[in-house]
C-alpha positions in Angstrom: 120.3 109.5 169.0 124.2 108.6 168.6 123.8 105.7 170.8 122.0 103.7 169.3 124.6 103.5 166.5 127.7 101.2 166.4 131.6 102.6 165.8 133.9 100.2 165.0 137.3 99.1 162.9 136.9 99.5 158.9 137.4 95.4 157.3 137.7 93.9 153.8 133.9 92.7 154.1 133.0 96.6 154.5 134.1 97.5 151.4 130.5 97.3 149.2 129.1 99.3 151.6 131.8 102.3 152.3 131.5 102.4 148.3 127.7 103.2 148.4 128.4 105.8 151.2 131.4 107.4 148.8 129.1 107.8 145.7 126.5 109.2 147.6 128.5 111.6 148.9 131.5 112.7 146.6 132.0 113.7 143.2 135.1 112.1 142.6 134.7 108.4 145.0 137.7 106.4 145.7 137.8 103.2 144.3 137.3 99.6 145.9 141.4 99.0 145.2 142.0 102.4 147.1 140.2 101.4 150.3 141.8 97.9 150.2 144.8 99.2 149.7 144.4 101.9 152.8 143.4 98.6 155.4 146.1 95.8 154.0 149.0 98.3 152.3 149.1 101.7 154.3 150.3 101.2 158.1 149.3 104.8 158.6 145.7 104.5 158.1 143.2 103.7 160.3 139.4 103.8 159.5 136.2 103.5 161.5 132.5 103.2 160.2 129.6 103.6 161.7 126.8 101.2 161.8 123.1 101.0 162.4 121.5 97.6 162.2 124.7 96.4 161.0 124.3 98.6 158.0 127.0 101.2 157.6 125.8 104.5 157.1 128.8 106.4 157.6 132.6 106.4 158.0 136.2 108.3 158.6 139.6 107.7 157.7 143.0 109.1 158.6 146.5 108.8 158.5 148.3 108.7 161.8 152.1 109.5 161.4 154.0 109.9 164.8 151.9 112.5 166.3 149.6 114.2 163.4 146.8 112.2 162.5 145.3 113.5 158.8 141.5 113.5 158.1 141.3 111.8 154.8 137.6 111.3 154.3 134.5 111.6 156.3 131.2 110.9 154.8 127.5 110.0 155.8 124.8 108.4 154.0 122.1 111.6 153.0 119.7 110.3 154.6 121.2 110.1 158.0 123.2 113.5 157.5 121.8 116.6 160.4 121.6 114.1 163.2 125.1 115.1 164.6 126.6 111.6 163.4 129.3 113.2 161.3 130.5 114.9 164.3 130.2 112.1 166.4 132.9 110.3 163.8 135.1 112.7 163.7 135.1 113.0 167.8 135.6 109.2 168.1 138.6 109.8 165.3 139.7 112.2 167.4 139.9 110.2 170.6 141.7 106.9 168.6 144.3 109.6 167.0 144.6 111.0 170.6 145.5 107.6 171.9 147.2 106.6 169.5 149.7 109.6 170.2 148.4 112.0 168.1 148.6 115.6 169.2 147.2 117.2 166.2 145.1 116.6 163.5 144.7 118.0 160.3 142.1 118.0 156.9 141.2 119.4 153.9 137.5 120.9 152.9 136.5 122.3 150.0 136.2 126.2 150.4 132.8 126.0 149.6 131.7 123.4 152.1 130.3 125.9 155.0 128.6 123.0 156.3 131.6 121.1 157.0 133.4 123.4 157.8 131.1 124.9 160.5 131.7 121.7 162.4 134.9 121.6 161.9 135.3 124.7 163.6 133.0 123.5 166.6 135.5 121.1 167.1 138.2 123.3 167.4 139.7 123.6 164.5 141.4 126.4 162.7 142.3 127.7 159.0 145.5 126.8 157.9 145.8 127.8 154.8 144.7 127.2 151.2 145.3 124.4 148.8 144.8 125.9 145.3 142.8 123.5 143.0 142.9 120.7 145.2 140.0 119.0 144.3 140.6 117.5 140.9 136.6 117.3 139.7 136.7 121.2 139.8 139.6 122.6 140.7 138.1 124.2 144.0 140.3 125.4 146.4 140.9 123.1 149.6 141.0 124.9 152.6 143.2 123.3 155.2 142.5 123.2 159.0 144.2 122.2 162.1 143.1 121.4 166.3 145.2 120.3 168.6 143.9 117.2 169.9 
């Protein structure tokens, strides 16, 4: 049940933990100087993690530039993952972008992700096109999508 989980504003101290949720999750993690750099260098980015028992299991970042907000990562801890809470992020993302003047929103998946991208499309949103070999572990193909928020 999503409510019994807490959303709030990514900080310094959070860092160890978003780690842990990146290399569970992605082949290629971001590093502990990229996420400080994304909360005290990048005035664009806003990121939100999610929290059960004041452990984060999950998180979402993006880039909100006048009014298109940019998806850059969304992950969940495996364990928690088919219990709706990486929809959940991405609909609270959706809501800060929204307010935040936002009118559309944007991400990459990999082409191969049907999982991802199934949600994504329950969400709303829509192909936009293909980034050939985007993702630099493989080289697969990042296939962009768009809603209008």
């Amino acid at each position: 049940m999503v409510d019994s989980y807490v959303f709030r504003y990514m900080k310094e101290e959070d860092i160890d933990q978003i780690l842990e949720v990146e290399h569970a999750s992605f082949a290629t993690p971001w590093s502990r100087e990229a996420f400080y750099n994304e909360i005290y260098n990048n005035k664009f980015a806003v990121y939100i993690v999610l929290e059960e028992d004041q452990k984060i299991i999950g998180y979402i970042g993006a880039w909100v530039v006048i009014d298109e907000a940019h998806v850059t990562n969304v992950a969940i801890l495996p364990v928690y993952r088919g219990r709706k809470l990486g929809e959940a992020l991405l609909r609270k993302m959706m809501t800060i972008a929204k307010d935040m003047g936002a009118r559309s929103m944007t991400l990459e998946v990999r082409v191969t992700n049907h999982v991802a991208q199934s949600l994504y499309r329950k969400l709303g949103f829509q192909n936009g096109g293909i980034r050939k070999n985007y993702y630099s572990d493989n080289q697969e193909d990042g296939l962009v999508m768009w809603v209008n928020i």
